[in-house]
DRENTORKOL-3810 file (N, C-alpha, C; in nm, 4 decimals):
REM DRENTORKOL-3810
@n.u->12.6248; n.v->10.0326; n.w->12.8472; ca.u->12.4927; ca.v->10.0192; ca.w->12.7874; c.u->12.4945; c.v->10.0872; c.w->12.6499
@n.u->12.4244; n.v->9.9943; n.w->12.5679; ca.u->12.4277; ca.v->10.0704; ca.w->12.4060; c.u->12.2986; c.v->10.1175; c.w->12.3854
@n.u->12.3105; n.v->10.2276; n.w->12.2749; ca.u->12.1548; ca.v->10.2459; ca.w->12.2190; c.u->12.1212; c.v->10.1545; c.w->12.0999
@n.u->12.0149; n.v->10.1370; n.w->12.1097; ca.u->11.9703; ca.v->10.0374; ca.w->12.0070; c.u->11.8173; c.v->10.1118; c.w->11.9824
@n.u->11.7893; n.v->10.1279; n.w->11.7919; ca.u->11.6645; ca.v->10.1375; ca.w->11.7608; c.u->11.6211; c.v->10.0217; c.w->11.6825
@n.u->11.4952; n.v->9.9807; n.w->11.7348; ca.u->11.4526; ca.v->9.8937; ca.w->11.7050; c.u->11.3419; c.v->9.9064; c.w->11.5839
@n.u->11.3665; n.v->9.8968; n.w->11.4288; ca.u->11.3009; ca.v->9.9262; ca.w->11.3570; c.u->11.1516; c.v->9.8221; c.w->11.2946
@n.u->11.0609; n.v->9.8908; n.w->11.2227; ca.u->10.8714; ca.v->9.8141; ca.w->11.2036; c.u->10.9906; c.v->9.6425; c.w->11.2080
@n.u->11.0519; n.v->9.6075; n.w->11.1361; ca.u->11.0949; ca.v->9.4514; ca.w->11.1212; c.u->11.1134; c.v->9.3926; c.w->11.2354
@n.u->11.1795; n.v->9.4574; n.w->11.2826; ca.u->11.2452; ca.v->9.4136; ca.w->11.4651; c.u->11.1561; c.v->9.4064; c.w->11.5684
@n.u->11.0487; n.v->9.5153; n.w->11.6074; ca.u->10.9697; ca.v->9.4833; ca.w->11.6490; c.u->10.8898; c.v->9.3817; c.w->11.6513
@n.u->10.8187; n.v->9.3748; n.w->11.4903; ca.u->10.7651; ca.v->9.2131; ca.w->11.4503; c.u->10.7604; c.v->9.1091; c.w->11.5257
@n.u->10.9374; n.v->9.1118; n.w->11.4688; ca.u->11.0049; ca.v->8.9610; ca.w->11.4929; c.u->10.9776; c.v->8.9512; c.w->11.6964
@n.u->11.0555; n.v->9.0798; n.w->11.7696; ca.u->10.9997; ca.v->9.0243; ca.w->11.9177; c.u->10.8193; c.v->9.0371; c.w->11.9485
@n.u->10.7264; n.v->9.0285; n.w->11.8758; ca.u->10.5639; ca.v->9.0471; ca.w->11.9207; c.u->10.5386; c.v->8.9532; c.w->11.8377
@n.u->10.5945; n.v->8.8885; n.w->11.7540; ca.u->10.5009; ca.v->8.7740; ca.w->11.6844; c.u->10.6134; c.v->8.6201; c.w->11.7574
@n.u->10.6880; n.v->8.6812; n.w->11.7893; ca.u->10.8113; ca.v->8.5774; ca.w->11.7866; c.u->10.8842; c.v->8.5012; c.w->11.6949
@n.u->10.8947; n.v->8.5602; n.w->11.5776; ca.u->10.9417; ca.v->8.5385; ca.w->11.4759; c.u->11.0605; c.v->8.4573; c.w->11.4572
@n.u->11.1304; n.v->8.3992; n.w->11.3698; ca.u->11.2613; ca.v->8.3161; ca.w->11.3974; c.u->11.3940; c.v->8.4096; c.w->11.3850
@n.u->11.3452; n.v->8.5524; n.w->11.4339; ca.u->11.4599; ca.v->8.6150; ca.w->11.4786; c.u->11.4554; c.v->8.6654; c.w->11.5855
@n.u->11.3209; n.v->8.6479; n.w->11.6751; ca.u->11.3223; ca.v->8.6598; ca.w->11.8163; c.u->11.4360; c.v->8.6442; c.w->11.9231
@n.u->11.5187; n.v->8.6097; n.w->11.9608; ca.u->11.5987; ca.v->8.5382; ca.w->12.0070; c.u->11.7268; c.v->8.6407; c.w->11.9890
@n.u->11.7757; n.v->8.6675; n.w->11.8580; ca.u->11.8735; ca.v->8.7252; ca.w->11.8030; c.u->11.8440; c.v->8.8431; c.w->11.8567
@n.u->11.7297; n.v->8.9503; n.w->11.8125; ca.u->11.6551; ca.v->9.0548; ca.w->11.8845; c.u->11.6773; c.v->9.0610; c.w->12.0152
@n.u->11.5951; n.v->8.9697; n.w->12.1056; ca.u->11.6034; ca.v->8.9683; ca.w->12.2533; c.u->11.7450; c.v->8.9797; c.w->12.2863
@n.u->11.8165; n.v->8.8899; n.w->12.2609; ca.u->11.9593; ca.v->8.9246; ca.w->12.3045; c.u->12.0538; c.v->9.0637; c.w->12.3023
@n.u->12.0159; n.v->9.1169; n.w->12.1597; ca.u->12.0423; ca.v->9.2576; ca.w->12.1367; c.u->12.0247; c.v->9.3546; c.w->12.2446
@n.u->11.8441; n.v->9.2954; n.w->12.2339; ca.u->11.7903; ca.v->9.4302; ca.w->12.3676; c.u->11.8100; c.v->9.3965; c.w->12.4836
@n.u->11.8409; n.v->9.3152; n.w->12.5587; ca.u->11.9066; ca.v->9.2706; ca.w->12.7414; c.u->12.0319; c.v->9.3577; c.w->12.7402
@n.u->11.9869; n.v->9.4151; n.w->12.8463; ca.u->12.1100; ca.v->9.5533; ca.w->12.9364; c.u->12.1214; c.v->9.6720; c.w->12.8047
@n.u->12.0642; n.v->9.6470; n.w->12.7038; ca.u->12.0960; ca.v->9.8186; ca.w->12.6042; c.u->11.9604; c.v->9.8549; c.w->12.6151
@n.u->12.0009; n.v->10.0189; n.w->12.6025; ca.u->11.8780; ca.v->10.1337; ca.w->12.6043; c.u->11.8159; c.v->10.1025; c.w->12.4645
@n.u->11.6878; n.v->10.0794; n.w->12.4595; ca.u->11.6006; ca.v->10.0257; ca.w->12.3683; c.u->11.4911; c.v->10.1794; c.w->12.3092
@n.u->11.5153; n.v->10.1989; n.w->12.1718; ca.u->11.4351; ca.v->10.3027; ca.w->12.1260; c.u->11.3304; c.v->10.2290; c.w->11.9813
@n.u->11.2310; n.v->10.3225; n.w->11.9906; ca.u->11.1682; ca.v->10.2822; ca.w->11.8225; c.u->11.0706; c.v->10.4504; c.w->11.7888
@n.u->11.0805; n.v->10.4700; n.w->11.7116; ca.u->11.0210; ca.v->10.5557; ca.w->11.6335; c.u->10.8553; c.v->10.5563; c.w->11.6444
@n.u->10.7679; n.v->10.6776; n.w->11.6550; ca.u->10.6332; ca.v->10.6779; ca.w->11.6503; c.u->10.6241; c.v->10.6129; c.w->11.5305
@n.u->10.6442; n.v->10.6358; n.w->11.3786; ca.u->10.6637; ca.v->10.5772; ca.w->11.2647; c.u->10.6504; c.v->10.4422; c.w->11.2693
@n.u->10.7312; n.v->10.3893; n.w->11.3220; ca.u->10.7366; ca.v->10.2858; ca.w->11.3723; c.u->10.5874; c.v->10.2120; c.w->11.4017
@n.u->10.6042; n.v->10.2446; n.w->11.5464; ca.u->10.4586; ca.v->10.2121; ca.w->11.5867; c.u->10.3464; c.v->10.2264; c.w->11.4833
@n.u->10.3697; n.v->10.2949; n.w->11.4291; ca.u->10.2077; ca.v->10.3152; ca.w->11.3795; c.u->10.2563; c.v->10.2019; c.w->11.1884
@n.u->10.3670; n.v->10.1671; n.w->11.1859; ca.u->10.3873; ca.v->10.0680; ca.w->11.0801; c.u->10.3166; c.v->9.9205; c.w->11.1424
@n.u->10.3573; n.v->9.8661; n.w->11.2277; ca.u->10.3449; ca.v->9.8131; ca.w->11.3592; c.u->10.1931; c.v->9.7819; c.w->11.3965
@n.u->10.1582; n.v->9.8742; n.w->11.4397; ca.u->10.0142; ca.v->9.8867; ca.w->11.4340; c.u->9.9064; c.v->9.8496; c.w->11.3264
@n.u->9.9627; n.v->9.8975; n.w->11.2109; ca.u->9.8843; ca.v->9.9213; ca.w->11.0743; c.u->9.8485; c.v->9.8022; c.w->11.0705
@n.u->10.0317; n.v->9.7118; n.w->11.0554; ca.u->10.0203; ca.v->9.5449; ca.w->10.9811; c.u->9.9319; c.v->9.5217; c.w->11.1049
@n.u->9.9379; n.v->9.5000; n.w->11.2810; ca.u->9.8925; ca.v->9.3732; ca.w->11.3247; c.u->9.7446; c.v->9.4036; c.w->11.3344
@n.u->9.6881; n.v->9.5368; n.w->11.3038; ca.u->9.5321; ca.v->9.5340; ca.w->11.2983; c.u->9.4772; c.v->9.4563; c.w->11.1451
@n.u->9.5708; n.v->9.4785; n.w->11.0475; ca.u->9.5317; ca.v->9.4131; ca.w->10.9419; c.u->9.5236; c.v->9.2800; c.w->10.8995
@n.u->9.6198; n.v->9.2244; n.w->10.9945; ca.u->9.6308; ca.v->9.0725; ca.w->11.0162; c.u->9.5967; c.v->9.0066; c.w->11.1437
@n.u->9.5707; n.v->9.0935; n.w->11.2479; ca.u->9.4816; ca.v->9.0457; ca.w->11.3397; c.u->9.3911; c.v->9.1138; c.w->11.4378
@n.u->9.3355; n.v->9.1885; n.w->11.3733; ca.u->9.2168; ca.v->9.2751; ca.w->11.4224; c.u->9.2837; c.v->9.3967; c.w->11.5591
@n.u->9.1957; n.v->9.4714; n.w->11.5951; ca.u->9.2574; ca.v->9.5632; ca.w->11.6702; c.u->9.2875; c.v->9.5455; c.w->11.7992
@n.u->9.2309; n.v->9.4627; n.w->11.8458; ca.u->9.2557; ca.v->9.4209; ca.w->12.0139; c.u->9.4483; c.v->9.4230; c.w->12.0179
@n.u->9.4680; n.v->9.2671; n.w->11.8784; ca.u->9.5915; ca.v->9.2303; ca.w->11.8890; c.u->9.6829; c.v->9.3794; c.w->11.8759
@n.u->9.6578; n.v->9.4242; n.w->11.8012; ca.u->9.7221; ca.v->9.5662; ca.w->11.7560; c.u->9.7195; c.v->9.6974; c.w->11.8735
@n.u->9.6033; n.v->9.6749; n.w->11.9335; ca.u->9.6370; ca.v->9.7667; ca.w->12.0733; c.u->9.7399; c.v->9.7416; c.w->12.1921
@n.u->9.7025; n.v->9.5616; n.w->12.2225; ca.u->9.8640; ca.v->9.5033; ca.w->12.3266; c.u->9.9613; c.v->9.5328; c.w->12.2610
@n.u->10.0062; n.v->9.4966; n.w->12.1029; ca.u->10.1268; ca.v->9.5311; ca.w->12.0455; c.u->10.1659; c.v->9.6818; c.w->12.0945
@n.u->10.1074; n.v->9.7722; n.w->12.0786; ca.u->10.1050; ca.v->9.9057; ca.w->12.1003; c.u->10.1160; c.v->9.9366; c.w->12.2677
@n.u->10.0818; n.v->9.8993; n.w->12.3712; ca.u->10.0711; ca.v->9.8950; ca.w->12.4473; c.u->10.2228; c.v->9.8001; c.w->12.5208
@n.u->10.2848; n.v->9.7113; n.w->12.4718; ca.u->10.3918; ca.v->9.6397; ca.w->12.4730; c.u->10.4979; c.v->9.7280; c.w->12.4728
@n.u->10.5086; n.v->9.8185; n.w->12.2777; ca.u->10.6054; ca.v->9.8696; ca.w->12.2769; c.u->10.6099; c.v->9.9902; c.w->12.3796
@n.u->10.5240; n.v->10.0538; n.w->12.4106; ca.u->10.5146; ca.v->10.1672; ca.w->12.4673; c.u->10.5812; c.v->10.1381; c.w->12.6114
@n.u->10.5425; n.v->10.0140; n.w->12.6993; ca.u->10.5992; ca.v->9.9611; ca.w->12.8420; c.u->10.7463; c.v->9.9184; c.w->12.7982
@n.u->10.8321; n.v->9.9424; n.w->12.7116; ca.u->10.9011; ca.v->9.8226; ca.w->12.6968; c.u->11.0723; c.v->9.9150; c.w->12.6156
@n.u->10.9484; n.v->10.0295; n.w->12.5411; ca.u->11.1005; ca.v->10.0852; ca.w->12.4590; c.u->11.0523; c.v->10.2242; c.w->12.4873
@n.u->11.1489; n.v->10.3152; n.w->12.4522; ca.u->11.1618; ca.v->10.4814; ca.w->12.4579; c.u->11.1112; c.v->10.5363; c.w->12.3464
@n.u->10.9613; n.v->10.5725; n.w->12.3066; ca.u->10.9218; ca.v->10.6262; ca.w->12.1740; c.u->10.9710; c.v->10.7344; c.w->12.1548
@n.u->11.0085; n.v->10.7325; n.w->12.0295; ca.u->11.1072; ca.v->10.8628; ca.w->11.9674; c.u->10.9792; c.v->10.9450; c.w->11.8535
@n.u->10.9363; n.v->11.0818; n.w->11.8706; ca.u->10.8970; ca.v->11.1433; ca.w->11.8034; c.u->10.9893; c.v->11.2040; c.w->11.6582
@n.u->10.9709; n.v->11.1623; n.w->11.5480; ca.u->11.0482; ca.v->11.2495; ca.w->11.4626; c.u->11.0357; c.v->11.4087; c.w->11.4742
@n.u->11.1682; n.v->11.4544; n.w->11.4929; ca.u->11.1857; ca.v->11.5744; ca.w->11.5030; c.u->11.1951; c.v->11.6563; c.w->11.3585
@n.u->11.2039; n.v->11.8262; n.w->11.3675; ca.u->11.1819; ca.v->11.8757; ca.w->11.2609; c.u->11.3332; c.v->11.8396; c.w->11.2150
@n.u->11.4301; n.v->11.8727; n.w->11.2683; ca.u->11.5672; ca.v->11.8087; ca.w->11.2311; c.u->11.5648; c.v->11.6632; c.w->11.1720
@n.u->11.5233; n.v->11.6048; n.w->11.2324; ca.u->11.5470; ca.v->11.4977; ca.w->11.1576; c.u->11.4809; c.v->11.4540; c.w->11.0439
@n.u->11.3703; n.v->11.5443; n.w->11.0119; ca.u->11.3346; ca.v->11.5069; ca.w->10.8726; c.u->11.4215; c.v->11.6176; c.w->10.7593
@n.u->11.4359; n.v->11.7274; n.w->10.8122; ca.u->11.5501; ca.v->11.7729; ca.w->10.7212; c.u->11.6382; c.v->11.7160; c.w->10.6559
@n.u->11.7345; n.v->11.6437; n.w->10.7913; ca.u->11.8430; ca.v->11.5663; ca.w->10.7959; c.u->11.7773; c.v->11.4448; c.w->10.6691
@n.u->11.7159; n.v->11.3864; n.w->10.6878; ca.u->11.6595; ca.v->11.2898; ca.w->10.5897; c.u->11.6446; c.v->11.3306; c.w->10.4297
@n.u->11.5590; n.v->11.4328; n.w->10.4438; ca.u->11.5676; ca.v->11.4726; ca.w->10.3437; c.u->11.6499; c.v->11.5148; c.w->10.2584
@n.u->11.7987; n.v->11.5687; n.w->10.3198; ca.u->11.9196; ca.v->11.5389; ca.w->10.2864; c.u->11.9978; c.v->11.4459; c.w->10.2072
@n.u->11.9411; n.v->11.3648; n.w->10.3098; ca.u->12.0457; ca.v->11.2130; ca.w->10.2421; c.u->12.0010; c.v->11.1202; c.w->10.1885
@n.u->11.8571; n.v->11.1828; n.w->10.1590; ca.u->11.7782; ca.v->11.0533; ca.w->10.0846; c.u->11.8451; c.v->11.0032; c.w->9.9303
@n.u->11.8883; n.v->11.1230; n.w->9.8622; ca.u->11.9479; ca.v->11.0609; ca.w->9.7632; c.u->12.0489; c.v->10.9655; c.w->9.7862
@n.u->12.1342; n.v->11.0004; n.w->9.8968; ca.u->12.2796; ca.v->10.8743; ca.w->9.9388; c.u->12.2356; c.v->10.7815; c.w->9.9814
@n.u->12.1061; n.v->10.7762; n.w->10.0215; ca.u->12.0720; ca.v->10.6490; ca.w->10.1148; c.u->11.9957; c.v->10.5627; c.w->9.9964
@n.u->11.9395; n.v->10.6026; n.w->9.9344; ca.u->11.8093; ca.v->10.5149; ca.w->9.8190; c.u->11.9262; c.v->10.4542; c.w->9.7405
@n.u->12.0475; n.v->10.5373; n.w->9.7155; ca.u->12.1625; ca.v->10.4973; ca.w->9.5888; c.u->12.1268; c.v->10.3186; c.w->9.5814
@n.u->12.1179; n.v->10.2842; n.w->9.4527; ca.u->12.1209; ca.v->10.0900; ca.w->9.4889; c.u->12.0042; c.v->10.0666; c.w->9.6027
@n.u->11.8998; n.v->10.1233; n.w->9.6425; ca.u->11.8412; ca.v->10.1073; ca.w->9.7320; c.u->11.7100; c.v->10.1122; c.w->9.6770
@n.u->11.6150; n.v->10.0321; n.w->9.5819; ca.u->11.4916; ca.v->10.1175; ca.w->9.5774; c.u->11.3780; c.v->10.0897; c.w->9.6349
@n.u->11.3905; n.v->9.9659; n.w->9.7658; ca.u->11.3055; ca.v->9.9462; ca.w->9.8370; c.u->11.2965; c.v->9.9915; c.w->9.9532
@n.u->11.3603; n.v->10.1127; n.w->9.9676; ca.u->11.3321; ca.v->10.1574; ca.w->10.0937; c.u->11.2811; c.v->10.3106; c.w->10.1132
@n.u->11.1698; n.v->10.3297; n.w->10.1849; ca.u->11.0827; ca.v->10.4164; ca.w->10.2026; c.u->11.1115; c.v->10.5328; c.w->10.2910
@n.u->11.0288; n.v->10.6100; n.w->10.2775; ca.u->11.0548; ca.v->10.7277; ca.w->10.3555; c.u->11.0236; c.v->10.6855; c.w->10.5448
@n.u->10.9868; n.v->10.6059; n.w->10.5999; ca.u->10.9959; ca.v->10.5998; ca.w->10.7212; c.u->11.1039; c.v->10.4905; c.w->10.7443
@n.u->11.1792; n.v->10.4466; n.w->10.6477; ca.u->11.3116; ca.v->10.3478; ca.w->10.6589; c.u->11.4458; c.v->10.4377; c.w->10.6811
@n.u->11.4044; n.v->10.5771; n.w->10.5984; ca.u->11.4946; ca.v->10.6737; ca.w->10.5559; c.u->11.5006; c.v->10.7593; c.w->10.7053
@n.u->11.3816; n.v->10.7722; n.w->10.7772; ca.u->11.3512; ca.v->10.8916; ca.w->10.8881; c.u->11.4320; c.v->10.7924; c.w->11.0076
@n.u->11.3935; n.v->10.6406; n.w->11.0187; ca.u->11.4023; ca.v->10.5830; ca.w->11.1116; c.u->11.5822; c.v->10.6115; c.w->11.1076
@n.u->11.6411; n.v->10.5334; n.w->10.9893; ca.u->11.8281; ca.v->10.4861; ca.w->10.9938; c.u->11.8623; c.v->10.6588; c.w->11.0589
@n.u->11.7764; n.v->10.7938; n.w->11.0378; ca.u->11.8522; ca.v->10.9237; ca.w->11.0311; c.u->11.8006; c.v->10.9005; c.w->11.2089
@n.u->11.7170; n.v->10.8933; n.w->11.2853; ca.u->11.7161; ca.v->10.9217; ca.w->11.3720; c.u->11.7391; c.v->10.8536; c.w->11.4804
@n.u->11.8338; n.v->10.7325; n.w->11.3949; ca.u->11.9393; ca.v->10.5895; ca.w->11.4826; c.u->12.0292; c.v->10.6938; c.w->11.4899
@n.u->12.0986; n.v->10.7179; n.w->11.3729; ca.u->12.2412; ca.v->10.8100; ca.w->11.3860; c.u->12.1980; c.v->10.9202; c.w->11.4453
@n.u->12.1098; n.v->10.9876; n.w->11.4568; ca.u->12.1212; ca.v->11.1113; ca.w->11.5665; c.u->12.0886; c.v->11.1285; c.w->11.6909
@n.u->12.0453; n.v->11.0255; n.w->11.7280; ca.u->12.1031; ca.v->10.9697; ca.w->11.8692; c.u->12.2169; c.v->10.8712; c.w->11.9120
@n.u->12.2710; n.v->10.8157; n.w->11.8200; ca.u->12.3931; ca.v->10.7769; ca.w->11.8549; c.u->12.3573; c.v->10.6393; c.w->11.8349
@n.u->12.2471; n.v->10.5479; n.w->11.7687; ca.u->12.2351; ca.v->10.4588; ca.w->11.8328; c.u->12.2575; c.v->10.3556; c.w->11.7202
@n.u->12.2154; n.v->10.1705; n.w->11.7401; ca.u->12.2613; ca.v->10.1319; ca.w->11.6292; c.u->12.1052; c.v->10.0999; c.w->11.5945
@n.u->12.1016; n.v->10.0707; n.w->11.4742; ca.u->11.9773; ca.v->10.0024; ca.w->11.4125; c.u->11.9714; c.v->9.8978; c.w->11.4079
@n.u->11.8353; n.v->9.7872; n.w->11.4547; ca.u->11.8406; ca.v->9.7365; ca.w->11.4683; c.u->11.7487; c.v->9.6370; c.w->11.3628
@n.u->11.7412; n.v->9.5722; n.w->11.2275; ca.u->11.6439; ca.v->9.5582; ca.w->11.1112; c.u->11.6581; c.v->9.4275; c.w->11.0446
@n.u->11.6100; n.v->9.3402; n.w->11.0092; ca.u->11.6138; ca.v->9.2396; ca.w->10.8978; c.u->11.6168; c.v->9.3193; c.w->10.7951
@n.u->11.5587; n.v->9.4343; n.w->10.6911; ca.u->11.5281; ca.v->9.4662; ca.w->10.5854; c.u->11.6894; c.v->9.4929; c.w->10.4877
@n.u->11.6776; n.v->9.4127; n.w->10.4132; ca.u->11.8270; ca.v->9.4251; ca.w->10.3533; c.u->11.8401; c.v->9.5653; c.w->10.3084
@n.u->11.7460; n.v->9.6401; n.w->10.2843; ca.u->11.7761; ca.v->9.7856; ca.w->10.2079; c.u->11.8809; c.v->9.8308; c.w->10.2940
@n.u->11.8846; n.v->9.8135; n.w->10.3985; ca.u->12.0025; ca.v->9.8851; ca.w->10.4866; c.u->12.1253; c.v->9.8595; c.w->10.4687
@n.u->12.1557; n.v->9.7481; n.w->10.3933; ca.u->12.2735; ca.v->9.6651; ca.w->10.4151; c.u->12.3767; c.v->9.7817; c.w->10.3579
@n.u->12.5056; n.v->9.7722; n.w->10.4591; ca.u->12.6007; ca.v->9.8394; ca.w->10.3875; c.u->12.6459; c.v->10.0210; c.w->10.4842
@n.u->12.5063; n.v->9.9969; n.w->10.5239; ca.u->12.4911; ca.v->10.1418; ca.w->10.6215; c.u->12.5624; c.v->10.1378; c.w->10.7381
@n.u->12.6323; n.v->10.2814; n.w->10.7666; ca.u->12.6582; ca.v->10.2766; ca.w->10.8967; c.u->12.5981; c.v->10.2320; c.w->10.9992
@n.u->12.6420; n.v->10.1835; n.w->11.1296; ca.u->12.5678; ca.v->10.1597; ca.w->11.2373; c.u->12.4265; c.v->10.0724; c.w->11.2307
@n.u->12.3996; n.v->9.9912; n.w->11.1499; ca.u->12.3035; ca.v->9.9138; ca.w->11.1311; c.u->12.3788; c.v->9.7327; c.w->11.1681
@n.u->12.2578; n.v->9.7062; n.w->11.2273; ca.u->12.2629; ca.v->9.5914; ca.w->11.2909; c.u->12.1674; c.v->9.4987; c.w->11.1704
@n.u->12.1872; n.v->9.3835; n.w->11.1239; ca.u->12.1288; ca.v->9.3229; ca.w->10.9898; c.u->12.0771; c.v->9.1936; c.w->10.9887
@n.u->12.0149; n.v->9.1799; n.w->11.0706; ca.u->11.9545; ca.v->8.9603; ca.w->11.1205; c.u->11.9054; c.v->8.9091; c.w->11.0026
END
């Protein structure tokens, strides 16, 4: 069994069913499935904004039955804060909960799981 974090893109794609649904689902059958509070609440933000809060509470309610919510730890924003310069290098679309999420894939061991090209190139990142 692998770890897999499932980052705001990945999620998406399995709750809207996106045309990377499929690719996703397969990922997550038989691996330990994680996502970030960060996460969620990215998650949350978009589907109340694009479809009112009901939709945005099942979403929330989905991930919560479904994956292992990971609280960012004080370590791991250290750790981030660290490597934000190595990680942004050639990178300037990617944000500080892109930066918290990839640090707290690698410190649990796990892979990332993202459409967002900012990652491309990173260790342990998975790239649909």
């Amino acid at each position: 069994m692998n770890k897999l974090l499932l980052d705001s893109w990945a999620l998406i794609e399995i709750l809207g069913k996106g045309p990377n649904f499929s690719k996703v689902s397969q990922l997550m059958h038989g691996n330990q499935c994680f996502t970030t509070t960060l996460n969620l609440y990215e998650v949350y933000y978009h589907l109340k904004e694009e479809n009112g809060v009901e939709k945005a509470e099942e979403a929330a309610r989905i991930i919560a039955m479904n994956l292992t919510l990971l609280p960012i730890e004080a370590r791991t924003a250290i750790d981030a804060a660290n490597m934000r310069e190595f990680i942004k290098k050639g990178r300037s679309g990617i944000g500080a909960i892109d930066i918290l999420t990839y640090v707290t894939a690698q410190n649990i061991g796990a892979q990332l799981i993202t459409g967002d090209s900012d990652f491309k190139g990173l260790k342990g990142v998975i790239l649909l």
